[in-house]
N, CA, C and O atoms as a MOPAC input file, in Angstrom:
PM7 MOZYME 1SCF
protein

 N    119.33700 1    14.18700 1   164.95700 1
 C    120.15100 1    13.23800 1   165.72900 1
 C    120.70000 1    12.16900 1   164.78300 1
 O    119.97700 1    11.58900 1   163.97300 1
 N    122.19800 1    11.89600 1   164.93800 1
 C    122.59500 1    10.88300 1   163.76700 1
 C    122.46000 1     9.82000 1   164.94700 1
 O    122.58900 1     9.89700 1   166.16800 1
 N    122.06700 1     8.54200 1   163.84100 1
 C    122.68700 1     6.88700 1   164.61300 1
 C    123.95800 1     6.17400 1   163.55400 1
 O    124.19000 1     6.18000 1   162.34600 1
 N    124.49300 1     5.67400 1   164.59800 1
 C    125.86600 1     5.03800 1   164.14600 1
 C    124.58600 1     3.41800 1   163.87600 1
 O    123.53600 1     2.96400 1   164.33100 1
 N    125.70300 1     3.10100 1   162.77200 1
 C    125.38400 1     2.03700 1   161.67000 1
 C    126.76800 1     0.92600 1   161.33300 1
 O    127.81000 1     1.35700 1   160.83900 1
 N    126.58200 1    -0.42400 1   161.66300 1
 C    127.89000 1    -0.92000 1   161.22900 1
 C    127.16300 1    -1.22200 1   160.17000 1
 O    125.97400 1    -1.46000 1   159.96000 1
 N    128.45500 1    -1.14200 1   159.34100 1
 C    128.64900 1    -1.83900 1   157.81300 1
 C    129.50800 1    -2.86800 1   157.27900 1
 O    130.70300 1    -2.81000 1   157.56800 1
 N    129.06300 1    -3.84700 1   156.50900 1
 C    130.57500 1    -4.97800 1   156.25000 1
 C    131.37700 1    -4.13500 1   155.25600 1
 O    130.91000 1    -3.39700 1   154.38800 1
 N    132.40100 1    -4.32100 1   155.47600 1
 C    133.24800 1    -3.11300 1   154.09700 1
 C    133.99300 1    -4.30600 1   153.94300 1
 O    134.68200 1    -4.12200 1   152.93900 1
 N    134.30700 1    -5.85200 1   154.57600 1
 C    135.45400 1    -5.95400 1   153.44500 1
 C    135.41000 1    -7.48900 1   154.67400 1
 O    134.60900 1    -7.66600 1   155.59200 1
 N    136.63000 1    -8.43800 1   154.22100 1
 C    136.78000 1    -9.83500 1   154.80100 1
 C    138.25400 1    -9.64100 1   155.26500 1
 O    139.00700 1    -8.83000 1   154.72400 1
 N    138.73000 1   -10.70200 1   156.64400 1
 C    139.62500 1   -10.14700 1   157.39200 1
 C    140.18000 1   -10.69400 1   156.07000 1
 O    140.67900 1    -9.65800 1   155.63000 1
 N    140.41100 1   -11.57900 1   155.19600 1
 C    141.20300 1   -12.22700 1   154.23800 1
 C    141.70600 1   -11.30500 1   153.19600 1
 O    142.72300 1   -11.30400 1   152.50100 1
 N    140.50500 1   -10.38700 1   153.31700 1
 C    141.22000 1    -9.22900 1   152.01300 1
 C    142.81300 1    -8.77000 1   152.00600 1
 O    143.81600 1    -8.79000 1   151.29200 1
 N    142.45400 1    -8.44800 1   152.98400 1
 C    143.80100 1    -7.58500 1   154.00800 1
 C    145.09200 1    -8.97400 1   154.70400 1
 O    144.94000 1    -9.86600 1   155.53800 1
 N    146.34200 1    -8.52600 1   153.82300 1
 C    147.32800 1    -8.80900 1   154.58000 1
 C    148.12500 1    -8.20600 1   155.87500 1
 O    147.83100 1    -7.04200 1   156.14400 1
 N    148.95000 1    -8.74800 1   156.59000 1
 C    149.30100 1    -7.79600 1   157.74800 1
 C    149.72500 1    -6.42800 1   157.38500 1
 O    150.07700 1    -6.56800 1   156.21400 1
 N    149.84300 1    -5.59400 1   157.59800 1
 C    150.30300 1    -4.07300 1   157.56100 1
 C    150.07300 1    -3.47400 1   155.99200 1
 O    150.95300 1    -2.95100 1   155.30800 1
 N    148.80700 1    -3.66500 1   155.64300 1
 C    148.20500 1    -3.73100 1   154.51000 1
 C    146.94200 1    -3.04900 1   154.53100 1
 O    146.07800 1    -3.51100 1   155.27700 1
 N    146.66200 1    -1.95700 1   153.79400 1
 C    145.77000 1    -0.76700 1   153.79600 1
 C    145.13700 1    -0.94700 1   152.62500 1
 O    145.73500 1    -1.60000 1   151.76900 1
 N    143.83300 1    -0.43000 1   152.33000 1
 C    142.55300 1    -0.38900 1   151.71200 1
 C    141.39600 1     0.32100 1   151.36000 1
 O    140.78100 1     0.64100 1   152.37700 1
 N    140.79400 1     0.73600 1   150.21200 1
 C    140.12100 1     1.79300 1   150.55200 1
 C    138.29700 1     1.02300 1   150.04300 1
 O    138.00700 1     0.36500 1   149.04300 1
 N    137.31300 1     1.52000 1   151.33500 1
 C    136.51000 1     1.29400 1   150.97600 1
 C    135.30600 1     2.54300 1   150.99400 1
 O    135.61100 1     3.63800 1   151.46600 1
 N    134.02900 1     2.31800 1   150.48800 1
 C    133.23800 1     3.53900 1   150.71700 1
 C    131.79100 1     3.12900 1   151.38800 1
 O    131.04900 1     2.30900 1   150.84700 1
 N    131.64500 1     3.43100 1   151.95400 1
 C    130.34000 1     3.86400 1   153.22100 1
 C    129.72600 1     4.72300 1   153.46500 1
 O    129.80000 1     5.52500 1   154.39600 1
 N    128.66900 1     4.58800 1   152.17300 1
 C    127.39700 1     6.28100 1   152.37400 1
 C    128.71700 1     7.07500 1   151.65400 1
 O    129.16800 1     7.87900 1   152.47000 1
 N    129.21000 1     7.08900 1   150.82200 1
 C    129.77000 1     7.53800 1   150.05200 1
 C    131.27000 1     8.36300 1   150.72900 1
 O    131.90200 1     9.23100 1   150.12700 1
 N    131.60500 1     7.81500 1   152.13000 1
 C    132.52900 1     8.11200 1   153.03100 1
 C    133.95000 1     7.67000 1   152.29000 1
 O    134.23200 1     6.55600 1   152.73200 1
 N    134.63100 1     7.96700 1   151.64400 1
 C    136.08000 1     7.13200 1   151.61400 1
 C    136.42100 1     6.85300 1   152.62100 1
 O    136.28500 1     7.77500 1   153.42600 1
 N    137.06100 1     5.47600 1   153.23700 1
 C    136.99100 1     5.22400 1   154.45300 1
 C    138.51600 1     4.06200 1   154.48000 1
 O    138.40000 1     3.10600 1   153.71500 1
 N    139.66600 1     4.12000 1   155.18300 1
 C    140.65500 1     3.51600 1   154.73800 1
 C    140.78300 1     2.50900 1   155.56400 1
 O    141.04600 1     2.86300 1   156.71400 1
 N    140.64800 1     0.82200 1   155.30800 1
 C    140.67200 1    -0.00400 1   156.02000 1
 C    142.08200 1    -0.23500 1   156.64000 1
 O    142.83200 1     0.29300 1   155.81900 1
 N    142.94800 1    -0.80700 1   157.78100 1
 C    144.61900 1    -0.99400 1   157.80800 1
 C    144.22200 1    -2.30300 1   158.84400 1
 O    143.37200 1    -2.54300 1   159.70200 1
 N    145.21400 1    -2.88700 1   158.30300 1
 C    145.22300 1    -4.43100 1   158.98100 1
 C    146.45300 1    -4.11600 1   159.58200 1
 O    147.35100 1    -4.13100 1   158.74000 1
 N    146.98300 1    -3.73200 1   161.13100 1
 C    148.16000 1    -3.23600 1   161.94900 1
 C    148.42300 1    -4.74600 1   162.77300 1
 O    148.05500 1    -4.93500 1   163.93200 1
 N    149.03000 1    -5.61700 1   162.05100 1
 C    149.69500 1    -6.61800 1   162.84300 1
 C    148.39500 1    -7.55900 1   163.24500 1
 O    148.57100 1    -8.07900 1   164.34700 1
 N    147.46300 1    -7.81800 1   162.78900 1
 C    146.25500 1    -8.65900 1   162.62600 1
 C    145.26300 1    -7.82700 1   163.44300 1
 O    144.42300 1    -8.48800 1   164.05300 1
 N    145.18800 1    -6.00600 1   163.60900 1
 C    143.90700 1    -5.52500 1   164.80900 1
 C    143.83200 1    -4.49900 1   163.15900 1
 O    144.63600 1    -3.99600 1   162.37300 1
 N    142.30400 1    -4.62600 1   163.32000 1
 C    141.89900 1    -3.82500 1   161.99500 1
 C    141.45000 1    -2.35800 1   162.46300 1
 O    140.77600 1    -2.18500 1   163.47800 1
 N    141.84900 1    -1.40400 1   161.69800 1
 C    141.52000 1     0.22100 1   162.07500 1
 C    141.09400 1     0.61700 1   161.20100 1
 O    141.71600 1     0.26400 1   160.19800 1
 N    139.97500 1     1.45600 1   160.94500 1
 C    139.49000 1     2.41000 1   160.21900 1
 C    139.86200 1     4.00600 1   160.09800 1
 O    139.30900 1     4.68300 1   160.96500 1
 N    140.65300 1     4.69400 1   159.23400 1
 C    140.36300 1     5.74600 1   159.51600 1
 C    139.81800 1     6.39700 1   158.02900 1
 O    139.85400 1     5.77300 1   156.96800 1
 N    139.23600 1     7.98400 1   158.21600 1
 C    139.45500 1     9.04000 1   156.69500 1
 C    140.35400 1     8.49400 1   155.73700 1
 O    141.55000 1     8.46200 1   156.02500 1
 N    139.88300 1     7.97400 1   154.42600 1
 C    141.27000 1     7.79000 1   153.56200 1
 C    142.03000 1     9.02700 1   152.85300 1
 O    142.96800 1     8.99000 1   152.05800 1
 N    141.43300 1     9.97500 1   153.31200 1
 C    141.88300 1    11.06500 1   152.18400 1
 C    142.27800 1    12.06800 1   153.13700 1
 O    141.45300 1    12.60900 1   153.87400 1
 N    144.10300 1    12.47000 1   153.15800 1
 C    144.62500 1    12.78100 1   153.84600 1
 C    143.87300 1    14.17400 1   154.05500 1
 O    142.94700 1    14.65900 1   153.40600 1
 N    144.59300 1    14.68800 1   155.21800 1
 C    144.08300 1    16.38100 1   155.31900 1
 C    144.52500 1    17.16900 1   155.34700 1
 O    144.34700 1    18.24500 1   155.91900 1
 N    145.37800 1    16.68900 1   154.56100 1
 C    146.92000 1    18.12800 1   153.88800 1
 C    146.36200 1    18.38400 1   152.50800 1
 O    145.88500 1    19.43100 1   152.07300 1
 N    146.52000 1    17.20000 1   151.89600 1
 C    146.20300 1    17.62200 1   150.58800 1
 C    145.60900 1    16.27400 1   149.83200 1
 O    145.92100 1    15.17400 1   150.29000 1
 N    144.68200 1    16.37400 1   148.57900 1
 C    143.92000 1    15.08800 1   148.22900 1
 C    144.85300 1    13.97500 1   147.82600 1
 O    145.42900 1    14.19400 1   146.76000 1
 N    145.14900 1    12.81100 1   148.42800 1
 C    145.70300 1    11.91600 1   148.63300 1
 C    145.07700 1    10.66600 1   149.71700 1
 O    144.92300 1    10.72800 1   150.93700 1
 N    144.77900 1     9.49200 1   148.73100 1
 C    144.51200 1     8.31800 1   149.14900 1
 C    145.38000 1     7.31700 1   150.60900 1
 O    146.28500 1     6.53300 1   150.32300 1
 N    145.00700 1     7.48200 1   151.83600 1
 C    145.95800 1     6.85600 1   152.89700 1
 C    146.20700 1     5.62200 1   152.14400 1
 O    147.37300 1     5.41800 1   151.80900 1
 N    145.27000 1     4.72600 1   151.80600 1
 C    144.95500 1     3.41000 1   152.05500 1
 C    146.23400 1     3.16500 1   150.71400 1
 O    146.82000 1     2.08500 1   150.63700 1
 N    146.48800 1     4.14600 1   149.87600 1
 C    148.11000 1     4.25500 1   149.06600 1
 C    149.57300 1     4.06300 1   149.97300 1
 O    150.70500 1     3.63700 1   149.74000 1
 N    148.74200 1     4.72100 1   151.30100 1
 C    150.09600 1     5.47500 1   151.81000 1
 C    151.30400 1     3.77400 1   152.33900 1
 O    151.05000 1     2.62700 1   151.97100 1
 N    152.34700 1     4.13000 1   153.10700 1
 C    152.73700 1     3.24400 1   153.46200 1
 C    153.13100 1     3.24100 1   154.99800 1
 O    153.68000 1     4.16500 1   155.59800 1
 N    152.76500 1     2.09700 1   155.47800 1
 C    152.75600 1     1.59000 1   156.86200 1
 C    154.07000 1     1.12500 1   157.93800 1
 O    154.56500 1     0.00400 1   158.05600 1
 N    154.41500 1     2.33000 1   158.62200 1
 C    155.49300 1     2.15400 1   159.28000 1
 C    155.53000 1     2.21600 1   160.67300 1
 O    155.66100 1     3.36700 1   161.09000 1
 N    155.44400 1     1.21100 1   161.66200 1
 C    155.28100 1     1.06300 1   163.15200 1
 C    153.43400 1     1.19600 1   163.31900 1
 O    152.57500 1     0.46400 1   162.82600 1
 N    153.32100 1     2.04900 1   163.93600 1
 C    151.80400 1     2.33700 1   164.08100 1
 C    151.72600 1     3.67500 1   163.43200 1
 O    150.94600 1     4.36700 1   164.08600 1
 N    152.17900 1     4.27700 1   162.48700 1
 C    151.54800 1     5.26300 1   161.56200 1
 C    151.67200 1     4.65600 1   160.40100 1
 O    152.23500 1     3.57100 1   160.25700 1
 N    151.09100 1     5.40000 1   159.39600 1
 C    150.67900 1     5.35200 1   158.08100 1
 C    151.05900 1     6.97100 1   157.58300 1
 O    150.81400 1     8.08800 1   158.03900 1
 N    151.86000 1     6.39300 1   156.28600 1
 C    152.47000 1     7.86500 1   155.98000 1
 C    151.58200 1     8.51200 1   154.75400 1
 O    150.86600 1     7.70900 1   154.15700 1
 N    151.57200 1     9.09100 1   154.57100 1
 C    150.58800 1     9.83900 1   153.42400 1
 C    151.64300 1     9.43300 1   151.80500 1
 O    152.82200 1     9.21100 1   152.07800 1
 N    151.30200 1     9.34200 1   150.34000 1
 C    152.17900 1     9.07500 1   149.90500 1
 C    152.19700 1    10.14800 1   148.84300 1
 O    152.52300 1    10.14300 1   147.65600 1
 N    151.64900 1    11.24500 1   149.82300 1
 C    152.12500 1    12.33800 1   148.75600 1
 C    153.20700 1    13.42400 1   148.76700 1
 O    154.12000 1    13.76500 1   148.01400 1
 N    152.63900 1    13.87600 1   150.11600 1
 C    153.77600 1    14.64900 1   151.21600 1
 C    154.21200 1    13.79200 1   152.35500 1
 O    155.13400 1    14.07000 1   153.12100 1
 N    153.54600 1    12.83900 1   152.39300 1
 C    154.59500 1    12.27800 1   153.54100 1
 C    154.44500 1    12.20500 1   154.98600 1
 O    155.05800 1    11.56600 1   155.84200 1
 N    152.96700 1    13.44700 1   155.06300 1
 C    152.59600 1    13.36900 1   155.87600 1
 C    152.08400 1    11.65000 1   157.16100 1
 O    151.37600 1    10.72400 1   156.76600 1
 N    152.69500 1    11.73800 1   158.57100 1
 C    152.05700 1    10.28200 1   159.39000 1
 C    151.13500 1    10.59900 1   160.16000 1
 O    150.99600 1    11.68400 1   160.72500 1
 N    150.32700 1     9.49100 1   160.23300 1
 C    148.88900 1     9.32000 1   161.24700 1
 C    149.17900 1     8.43200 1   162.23400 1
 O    150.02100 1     7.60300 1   161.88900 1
 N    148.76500 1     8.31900 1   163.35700 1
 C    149.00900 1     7.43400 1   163.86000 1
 C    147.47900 1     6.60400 1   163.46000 1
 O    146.44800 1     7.26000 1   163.31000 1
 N    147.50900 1     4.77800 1   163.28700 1
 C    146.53700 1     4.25900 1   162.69100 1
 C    145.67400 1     3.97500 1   163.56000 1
 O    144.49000 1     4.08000 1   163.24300 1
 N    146.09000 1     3.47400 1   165.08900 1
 C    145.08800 1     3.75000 1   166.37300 1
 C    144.45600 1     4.87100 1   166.72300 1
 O    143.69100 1     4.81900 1   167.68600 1
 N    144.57200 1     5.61700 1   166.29700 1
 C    144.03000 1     7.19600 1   166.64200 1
 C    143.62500 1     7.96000 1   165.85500 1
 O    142.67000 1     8.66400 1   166.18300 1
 N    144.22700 1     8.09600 1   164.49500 1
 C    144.00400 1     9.32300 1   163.90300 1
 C    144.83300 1    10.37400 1   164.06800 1
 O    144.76800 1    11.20100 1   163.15900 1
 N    145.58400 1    10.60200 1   164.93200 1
 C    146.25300 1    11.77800 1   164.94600 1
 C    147.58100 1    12.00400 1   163.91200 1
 O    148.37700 1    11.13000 1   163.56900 1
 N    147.58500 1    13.71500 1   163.43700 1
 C    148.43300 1    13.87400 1   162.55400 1
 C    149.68900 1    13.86800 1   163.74300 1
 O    149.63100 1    14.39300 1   164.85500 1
 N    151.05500 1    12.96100 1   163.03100 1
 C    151.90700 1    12.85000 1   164.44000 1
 C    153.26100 1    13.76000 1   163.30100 1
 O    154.38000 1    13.87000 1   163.80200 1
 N    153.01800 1    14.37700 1   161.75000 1
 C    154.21900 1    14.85900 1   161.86600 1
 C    153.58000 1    16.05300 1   160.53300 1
 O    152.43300 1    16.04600 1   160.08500 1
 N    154.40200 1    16.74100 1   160.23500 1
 C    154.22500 1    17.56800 1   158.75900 1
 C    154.25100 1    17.52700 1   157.62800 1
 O    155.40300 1    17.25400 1   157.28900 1
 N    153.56300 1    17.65600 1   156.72500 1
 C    152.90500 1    18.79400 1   157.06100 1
 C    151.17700 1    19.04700 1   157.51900 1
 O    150.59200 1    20.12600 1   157.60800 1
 N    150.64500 1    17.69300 1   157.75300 1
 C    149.62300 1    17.39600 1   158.15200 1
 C    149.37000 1    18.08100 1   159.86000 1
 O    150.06000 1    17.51200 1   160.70600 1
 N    148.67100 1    18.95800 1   160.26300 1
 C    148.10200 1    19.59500 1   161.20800 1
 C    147.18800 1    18.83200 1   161.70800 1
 O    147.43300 1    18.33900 1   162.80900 1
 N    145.95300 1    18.53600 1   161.08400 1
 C    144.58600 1    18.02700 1   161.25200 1
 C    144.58600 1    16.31200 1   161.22100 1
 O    145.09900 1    15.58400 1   160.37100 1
 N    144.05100 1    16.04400 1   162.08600 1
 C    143.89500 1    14.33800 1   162.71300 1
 C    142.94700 1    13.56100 1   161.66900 1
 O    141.81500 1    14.04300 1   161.63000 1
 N    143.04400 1    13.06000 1   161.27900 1
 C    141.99600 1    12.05100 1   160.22000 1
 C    140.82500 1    11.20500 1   161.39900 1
 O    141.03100 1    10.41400 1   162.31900 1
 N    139.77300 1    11.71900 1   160.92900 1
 C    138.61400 1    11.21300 1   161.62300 1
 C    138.75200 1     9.03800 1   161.78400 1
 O    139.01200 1     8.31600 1   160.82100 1
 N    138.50400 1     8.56100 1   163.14100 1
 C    138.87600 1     6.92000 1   163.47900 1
 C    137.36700 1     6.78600 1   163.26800 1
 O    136.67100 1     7.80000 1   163.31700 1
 N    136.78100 1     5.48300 1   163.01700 1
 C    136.04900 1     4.80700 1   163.30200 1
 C    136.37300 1     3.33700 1   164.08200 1
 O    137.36200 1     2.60800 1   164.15900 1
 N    135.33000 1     3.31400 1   164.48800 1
 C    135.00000 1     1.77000 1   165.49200 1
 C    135.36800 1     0.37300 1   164.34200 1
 O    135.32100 1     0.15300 1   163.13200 1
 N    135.51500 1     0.09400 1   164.83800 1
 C    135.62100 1    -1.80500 1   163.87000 1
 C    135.54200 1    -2.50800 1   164.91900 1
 O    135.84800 1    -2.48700 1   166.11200 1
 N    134.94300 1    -3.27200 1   163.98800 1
 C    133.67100 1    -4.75500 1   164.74200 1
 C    134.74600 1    -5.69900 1   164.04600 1
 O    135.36700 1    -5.03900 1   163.21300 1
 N    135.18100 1    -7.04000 1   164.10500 1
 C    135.47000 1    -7.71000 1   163.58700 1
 C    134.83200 1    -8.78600 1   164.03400 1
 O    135.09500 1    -9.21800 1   165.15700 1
 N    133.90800 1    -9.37900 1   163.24200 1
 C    132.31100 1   -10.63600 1   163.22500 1
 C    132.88800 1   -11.95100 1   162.91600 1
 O    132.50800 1   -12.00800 1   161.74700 1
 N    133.54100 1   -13.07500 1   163.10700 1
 C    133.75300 1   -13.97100 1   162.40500 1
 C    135.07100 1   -13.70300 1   161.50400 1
 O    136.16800 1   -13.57300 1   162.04800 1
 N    134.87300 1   -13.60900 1   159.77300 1
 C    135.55900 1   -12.75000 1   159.13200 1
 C    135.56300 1   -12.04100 1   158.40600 1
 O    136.36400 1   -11.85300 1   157.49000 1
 N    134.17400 1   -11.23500 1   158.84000 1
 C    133.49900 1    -9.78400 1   158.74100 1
 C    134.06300 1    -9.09500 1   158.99600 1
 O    134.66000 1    -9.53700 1   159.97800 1
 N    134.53100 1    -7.72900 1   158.72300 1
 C    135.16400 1    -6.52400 1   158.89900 1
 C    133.71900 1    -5.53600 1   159.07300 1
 O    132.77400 1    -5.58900 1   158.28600 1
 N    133.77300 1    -4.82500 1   160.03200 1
 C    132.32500 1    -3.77500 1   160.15800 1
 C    132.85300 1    -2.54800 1   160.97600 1
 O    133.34500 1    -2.69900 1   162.09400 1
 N    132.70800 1    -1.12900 1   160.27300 1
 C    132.65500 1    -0.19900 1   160.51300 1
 C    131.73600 1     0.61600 1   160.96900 1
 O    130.83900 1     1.08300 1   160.26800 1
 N    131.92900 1     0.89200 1   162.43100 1
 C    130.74600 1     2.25900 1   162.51000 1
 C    130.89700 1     3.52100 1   161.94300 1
 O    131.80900 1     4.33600 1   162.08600 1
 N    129.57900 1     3.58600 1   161.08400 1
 C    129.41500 1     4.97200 1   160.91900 1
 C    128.25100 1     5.46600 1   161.23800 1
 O    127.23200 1     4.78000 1   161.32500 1
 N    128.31400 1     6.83400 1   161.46100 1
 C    127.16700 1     7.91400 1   161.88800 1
 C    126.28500 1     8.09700 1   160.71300 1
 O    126.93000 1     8.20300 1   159.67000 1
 N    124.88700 1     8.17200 1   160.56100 1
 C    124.10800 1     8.29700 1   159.30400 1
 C    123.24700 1     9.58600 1   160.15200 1
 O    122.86900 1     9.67400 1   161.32000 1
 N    123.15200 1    10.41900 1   159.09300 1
 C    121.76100 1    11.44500 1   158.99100 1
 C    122.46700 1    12.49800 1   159.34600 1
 O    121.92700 1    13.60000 1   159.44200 1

């Protein structure tokens, strides 16, 4: 049985508005995005091909991949165009004060 675990990965200050980040959690690459001051977590490493999101660049509510080009939407996860098929796993965010905290699943 896994338990979800928040973690601090980062300060709301790090992050400017529409401004992406990569942090690691249990060795998770994990891509922080500051979407108009609401913080989202998703997979940083696209699922087309190995490429850093938290590179990518931020347009409306997706995030484009900056290799192929592939978009996510940053509330969701979902792959919304090509050549990306597969949805990038979301996590929860806590925002504490100006703590940034991610749930993740351990075990």
């Amino acid at each position: 049985m896994s338990d979800t675990t928040l973690h601090k990965v980062a300060s709301t200050s790090d992050l400017d508005e529409d401004e992406a980040m990569q942090v690691l959690v249990d060795g998770k690459e994990i891509a922080i995005i500051n979407l108009g001051g609401e913080f989202f977590a998703l997979d940083d490493i696209c699922t087309h091909a190995y490429a850093s999101m938290a590179d990518g660049y931020i347009e409306g509510d997706c995030i484009e991949c900056p290799l192929h080009g592939a978009q996510f939407n940053i509330r969701t996860g979902k792959a919304e165009t090509p050549p990306a098929t597969e949805d990038l796993k979301s996590y929860e965010v806590t925002v504490d004060g100006e703590d940034i905290l991610v749930a993740v699943a351990s075990g």
